[in-house]
LUMLUM-395744 format. One record per atom (N, C-alpha, C): residue number from 1; residue in one letter; x, z, y. Coordinates in pm, 1 decimal, always signed. Layout:
k; r; c1; c3; c2
NUM; A; X; Z; Y
...
//
This chain:
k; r; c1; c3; c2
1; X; +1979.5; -820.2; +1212.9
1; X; +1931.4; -718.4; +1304.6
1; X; +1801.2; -658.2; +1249.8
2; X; +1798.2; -506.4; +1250.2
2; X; +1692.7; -434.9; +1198.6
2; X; +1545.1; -477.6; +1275.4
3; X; +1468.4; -489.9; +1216.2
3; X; +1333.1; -500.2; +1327.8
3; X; +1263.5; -377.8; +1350.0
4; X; +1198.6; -352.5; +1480.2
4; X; +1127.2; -190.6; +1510.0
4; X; +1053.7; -158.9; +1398.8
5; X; +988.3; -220.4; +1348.6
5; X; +910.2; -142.8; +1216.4
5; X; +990.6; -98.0; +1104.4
6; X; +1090.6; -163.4; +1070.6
6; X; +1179.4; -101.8; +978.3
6; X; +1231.7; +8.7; +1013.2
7; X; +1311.7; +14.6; +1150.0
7; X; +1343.6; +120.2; +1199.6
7; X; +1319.0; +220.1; +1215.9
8; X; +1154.2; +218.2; +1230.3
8; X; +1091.2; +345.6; +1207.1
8; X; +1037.4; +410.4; +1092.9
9; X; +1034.8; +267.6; +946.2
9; X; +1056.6; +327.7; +869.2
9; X; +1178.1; +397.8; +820.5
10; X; +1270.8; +341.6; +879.1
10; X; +1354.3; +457.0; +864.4
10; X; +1396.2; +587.2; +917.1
11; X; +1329.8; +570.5; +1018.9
11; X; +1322.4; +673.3; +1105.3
11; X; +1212.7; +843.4; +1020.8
12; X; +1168.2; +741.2; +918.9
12; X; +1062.9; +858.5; +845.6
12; X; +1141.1; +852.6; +695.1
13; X; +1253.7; +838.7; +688.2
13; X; +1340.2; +829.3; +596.6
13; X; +1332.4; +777.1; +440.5
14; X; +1228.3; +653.8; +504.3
14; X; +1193.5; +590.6; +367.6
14; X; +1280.4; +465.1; +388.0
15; X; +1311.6; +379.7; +257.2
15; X; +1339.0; +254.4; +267.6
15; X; +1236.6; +143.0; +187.9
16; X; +1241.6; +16.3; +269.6
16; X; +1126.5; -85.8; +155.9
16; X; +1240.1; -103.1; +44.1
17; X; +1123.8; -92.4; -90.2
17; X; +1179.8; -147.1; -215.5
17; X; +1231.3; -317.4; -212.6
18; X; +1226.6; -388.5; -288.3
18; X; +1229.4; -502.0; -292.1
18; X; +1079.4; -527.6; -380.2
19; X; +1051.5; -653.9; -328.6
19; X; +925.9; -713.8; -305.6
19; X; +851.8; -718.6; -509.4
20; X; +799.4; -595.6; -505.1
20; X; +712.2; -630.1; -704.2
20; X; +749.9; -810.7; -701.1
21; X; +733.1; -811.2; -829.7
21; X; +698.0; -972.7; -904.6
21; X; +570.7; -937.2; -943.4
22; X; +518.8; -1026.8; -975.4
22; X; +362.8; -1038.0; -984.2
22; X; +373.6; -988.3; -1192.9
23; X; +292.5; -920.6; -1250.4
23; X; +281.8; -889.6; -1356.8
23; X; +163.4; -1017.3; -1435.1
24; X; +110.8; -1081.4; -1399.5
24; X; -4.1; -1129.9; -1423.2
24; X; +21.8; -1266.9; -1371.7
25; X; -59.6; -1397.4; -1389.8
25; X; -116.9; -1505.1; -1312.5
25; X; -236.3; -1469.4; -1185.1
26; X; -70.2; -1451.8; -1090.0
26; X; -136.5; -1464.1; -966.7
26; X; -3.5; -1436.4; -854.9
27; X; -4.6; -1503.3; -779.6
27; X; +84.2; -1487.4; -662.3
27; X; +69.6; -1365.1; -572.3
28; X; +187.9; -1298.4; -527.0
28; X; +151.4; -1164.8; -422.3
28; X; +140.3; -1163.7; -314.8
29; X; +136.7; -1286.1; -215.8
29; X; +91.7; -1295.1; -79.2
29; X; +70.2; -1440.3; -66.8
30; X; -29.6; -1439.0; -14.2
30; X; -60.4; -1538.8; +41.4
30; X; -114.6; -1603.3; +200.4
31; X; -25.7; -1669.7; +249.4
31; X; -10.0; -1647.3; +403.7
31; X; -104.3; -1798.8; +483.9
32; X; -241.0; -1763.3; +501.8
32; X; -340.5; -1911.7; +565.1
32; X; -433.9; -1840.0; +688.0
33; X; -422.5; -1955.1; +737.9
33; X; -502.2; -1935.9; +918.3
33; X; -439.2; -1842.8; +990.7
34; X; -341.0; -1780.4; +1001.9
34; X; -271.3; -1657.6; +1061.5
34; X; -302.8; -1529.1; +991.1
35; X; -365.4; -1547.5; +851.3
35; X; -359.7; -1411.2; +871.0
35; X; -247.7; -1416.0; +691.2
36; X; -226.1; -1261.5; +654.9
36; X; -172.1; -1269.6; +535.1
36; X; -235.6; -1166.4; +444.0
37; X; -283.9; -1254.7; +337.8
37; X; -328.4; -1118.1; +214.6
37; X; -221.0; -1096.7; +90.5
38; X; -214.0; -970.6; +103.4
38; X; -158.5; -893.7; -22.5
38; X; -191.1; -899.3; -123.8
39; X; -204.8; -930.5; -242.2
39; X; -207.5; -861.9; -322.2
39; X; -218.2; -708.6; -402.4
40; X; -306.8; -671.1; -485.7
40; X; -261.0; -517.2; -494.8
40; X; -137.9; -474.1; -557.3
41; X; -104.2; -370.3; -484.7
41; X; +15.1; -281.4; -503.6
41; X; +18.9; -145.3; -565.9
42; X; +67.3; -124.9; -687.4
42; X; +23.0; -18.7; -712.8
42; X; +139.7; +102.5; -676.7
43; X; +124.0; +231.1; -712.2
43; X; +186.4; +364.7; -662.3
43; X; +301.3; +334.5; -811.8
44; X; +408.9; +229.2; -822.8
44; X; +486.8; +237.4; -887.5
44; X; +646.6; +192.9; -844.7
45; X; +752.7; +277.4; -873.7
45; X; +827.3; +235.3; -835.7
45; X; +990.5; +134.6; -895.4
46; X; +1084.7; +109.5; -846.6
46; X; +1166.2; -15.4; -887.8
46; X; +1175.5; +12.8; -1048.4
47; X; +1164.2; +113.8; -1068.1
47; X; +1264.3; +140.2; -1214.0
47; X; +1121.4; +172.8; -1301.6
48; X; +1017.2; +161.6; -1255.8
48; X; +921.5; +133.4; -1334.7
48; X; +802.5; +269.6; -1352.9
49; X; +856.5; +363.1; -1288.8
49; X; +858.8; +547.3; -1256.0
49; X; +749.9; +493.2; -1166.6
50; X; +646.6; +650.6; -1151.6
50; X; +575.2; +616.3; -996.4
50; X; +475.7; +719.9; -1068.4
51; X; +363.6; +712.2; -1010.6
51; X; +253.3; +830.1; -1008.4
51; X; +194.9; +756.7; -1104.1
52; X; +127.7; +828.1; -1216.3
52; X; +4.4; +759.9; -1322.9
52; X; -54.5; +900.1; -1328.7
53; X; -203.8; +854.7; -1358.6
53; X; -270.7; +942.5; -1410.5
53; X; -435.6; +947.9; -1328.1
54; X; -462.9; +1036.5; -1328.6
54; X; -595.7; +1019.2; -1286.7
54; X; -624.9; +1156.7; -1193.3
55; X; -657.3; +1122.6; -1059.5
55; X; -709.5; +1204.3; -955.7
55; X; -797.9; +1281.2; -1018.6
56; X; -799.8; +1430.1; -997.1
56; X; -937.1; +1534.4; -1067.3
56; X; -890.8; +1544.6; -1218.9
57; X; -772.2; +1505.2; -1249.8
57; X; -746.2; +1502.9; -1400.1
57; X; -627.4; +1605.9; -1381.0
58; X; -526.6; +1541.2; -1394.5
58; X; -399.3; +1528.4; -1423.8
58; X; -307.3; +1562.2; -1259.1
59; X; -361.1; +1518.7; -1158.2
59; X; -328.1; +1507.3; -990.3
59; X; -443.5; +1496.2; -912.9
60; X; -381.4; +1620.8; -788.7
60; X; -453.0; +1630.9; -726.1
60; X; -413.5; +1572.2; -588.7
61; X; -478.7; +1561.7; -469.6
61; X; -531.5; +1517.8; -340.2
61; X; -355.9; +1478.4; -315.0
62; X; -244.0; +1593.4; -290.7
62; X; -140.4; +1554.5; -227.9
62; X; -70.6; +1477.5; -297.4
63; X; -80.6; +1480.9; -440.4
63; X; +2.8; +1352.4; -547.1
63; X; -84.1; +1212.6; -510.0
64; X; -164.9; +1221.4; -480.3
64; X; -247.4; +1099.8; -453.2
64; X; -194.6; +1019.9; -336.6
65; X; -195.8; +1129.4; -239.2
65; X; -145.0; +1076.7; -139.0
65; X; -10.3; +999.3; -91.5
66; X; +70.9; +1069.9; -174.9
66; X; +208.4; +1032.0; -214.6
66; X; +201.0; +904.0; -274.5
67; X; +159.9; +904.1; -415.7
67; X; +80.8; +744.6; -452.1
67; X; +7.5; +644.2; -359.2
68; X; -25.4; +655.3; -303.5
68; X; -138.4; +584.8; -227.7
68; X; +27.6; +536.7; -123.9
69; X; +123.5; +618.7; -43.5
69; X; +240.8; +578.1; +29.9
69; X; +310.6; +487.1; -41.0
70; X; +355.0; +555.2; -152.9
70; X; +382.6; +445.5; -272.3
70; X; +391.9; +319.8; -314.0
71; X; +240.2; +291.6; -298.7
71; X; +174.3; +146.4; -327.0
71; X; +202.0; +110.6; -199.0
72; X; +189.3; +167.2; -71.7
72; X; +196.0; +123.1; +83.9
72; X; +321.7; +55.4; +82.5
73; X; +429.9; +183.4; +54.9
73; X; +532.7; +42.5; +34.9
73; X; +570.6; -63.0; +19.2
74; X; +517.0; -51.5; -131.7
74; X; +516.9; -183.5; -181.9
74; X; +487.8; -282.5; -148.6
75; X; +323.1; -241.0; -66.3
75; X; +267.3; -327.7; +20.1
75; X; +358.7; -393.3; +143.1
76; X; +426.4; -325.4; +216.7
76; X; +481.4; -362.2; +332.8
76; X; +619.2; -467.3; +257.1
77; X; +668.6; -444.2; +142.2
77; X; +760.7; -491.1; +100.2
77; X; +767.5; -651.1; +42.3
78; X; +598.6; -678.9; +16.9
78; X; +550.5; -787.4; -10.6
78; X; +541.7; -898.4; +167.5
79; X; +489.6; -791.9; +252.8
79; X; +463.2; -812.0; +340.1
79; X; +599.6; -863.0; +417.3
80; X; +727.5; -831.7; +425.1
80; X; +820.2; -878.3; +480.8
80; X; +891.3; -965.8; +399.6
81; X; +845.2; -968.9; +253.6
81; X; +880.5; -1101.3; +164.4
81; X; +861.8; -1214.0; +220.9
82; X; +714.0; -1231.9; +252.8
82; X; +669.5; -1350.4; +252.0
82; X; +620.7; -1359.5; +449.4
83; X; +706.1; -1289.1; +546.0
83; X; +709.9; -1298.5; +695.5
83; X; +847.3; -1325.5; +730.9
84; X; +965.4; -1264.4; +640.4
84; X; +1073.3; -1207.1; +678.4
84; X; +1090.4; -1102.2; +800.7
85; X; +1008.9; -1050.5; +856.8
85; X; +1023.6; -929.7; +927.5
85; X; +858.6; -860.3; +983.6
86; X; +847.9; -698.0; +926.6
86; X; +741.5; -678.7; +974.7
86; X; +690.2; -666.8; +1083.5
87; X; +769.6; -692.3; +1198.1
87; X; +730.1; -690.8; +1326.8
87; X; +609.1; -875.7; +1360.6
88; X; +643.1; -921.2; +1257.2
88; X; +547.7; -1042.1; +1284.8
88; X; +378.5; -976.0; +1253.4
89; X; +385.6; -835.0; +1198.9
89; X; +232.9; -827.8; +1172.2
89; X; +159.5; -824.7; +1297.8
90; X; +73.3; -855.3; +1335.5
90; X; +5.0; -843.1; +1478.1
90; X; -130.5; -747.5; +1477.9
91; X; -191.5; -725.2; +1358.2
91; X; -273.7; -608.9; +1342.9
91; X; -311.9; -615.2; +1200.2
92; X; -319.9; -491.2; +1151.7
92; X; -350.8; -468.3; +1019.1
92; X; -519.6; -502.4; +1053.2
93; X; -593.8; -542.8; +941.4
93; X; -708.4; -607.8; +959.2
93; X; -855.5; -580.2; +835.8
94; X; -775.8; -500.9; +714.2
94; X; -837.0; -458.2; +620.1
94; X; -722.7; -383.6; +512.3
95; X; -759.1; -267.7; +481.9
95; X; -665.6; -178.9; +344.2
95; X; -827.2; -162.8; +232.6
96; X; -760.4; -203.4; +120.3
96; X; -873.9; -148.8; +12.7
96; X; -773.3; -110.3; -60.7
97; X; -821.7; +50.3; -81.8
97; X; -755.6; +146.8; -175.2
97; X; -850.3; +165.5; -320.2
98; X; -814.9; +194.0; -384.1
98; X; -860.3; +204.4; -518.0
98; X; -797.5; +296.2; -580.8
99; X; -839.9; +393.9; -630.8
99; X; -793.9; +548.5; -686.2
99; X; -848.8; +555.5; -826.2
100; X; -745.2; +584.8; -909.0
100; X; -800.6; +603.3; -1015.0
100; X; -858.2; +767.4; -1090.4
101; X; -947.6; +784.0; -1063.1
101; X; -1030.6; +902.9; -1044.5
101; X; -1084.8; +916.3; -1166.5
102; X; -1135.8; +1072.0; -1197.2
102; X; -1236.0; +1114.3; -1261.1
102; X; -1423.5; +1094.7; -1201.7
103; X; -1502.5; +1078.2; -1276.1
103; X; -1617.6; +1054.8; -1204.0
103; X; -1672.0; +1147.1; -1117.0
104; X; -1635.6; +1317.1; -1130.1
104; X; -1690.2; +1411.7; -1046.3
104; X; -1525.2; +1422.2; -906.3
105; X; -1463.8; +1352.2; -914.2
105; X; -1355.5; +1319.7; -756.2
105; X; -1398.7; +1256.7; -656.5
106; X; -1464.3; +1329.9; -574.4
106; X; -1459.3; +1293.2; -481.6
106; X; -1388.1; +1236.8; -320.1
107; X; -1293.1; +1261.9; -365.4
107; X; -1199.7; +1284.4; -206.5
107; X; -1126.8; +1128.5; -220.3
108; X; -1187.0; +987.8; -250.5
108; X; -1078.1; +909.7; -186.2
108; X; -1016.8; +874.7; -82.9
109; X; -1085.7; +894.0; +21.2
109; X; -1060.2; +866.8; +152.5
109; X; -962.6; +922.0; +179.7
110; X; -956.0; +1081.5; +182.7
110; X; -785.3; +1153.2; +132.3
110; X; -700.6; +1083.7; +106.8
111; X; -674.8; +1046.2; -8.3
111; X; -557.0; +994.3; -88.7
111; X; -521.8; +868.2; -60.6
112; X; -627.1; +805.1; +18.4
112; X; -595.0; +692.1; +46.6
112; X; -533.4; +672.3; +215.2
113; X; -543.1; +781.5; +315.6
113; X; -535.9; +816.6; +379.3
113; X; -329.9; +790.3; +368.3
114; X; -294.1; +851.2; +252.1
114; X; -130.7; +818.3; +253.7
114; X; -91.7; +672.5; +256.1
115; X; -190.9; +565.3; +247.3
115; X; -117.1; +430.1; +318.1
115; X; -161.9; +438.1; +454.0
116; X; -298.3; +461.0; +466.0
116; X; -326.1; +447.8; +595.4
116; X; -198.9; +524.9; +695.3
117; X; -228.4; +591.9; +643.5
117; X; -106.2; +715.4; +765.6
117; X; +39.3; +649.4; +786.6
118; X; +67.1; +604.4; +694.0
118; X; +258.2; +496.3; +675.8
118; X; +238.2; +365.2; +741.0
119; X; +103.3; +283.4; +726.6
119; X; +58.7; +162.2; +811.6
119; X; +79.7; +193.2; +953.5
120; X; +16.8; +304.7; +984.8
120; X; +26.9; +355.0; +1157.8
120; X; +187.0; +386.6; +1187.7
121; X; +222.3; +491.0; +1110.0
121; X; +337.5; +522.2; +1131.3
121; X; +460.5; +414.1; +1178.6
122; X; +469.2; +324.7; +1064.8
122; X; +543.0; +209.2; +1067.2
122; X; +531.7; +124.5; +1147.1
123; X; +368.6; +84.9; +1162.4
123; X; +358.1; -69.0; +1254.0
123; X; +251.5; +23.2; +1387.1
124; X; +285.6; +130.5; +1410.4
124; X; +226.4; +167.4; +1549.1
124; X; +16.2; +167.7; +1542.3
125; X; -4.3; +150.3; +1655.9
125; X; -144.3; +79.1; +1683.8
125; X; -162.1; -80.5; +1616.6
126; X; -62.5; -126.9; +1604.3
126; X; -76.2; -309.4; +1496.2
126; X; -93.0; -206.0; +1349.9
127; X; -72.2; -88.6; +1337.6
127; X; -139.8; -99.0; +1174.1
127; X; -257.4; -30.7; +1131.4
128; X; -320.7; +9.2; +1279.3
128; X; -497.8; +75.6; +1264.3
128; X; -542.7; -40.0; +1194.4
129; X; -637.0; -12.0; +1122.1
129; X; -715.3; -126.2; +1011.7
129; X; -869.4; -98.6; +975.7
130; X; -911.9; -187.0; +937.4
130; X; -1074.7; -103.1; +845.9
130; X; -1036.2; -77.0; +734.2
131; X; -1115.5; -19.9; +637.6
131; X; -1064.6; +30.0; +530.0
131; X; -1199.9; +56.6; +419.9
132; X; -1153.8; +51.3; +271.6
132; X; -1226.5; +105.1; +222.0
132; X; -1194.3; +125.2; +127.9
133; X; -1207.7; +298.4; +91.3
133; X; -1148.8; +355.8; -70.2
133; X; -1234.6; +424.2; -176.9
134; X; -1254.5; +378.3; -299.9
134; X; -1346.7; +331.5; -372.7
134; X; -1206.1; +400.1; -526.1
135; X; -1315.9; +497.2; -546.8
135; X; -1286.5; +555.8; -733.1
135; X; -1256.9; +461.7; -787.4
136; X; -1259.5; +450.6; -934.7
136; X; -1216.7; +353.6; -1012.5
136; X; -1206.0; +428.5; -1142.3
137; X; -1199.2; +383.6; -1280.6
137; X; -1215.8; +444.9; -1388.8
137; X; -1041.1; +431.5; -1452.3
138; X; -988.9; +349.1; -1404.5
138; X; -824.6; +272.8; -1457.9
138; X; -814.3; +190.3; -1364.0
139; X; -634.5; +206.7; -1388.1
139; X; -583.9; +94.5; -1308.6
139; X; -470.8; +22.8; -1356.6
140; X; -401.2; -72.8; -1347.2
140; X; -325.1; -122.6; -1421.6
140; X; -177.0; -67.8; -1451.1
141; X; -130.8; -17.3; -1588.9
141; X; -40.9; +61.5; -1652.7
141; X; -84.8; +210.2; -1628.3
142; X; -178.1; +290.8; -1604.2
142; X; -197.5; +385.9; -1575.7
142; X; -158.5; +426.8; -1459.0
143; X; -133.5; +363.1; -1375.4
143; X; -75.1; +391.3; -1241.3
143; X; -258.2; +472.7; -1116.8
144; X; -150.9; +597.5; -1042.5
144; X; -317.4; +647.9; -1005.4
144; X; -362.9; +562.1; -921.1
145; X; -300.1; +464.6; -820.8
145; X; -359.4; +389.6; -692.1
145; X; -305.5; +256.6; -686.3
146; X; -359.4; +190.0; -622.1
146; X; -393.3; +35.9; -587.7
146; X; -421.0; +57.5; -464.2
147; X; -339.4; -67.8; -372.6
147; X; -374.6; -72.7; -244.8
147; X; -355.3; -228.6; -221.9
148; X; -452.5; -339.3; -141.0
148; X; -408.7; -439.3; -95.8
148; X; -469.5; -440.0; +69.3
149; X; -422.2; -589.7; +96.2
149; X; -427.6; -548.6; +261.4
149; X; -474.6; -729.7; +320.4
150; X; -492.7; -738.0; +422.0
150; X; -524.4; -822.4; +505.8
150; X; -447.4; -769.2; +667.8
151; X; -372.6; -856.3; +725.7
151; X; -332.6; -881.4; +850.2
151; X; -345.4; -1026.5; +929.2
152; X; -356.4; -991.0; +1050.1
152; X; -329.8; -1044.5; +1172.7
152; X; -217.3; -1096.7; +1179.2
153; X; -129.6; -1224.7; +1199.7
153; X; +17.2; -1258.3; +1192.3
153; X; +57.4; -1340.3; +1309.9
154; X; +158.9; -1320.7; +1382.7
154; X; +217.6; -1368.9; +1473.6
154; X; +291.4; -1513.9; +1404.1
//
């Protein structure tokens, strides 16, 4: 049986990927005291495709944003890995976005704004969060965004 958050991601006609493998030494969620942290996720997708490049370079504000959904995915996809359904989130609790920018780009909050906006969308008022999105010079494979997360868990 579908759970409401899926549903409404489908309802916005996206589907979750299946859950990244970790590229590195390090595990992608880790679930203690009720709450669960992510790992970062970057704006890449199954077949290895996804947004690279650099905000103020190469892409601007709405490719970012798209990236930044991207990585959200991914995020949520980790997230029902290791819950089996996202309706167990009980409140999103922290997003740190990371944009891989030129030094005169200013606008992360923008671009990062495309997970924030899919967090709400998907998990309602449980996916308002604090947040904080922060330039960056690179990110791993050239990918433009990084997103990890902290929740609240039922």
């Amino acid at each position: 049986m579908q759970d409401e958050s899926e549903a409404r991601l489908q309802a916005l006609g996206l589907t979750l990927p299946e859950a990244p493998q970790p590229v590195a030494n390090y595990v992608p969620f880790v679930v203690s005291g009720g709450q669960l942290f992510i790992a970062g996720q970057v704006s890449r997708r199954a077949d290895g495709s996804g947004y690279k490049g650099q905000l103020g370079a190469n892409l601007g504000v709405a490719d970012g944003q798209k990236a930044a959904e991207l990585a959200c995915l991914n995020l949520l996809a980790q997230a029902k890995a290791a819950l089996g359904s996202l309706d167990r989130i009980r409140q999103g609790l922290r997003l740190t976005g990371f944009v891989s920018s030129t030094p005169e780009f200013g606008d992360h909050p923008q671009v990062i704004n495309g997970a924030s906006d899919l967090l709400v969308a998907v998990l309602g008022e449980r996916g308002r969060h604090t947040r904080c999105a922060v330039g960056v010079a690179s990110l791993p494979f050239g990918f433009a965004v990084e997103v990890d997360a902290i929740f609240a868990i039922a």
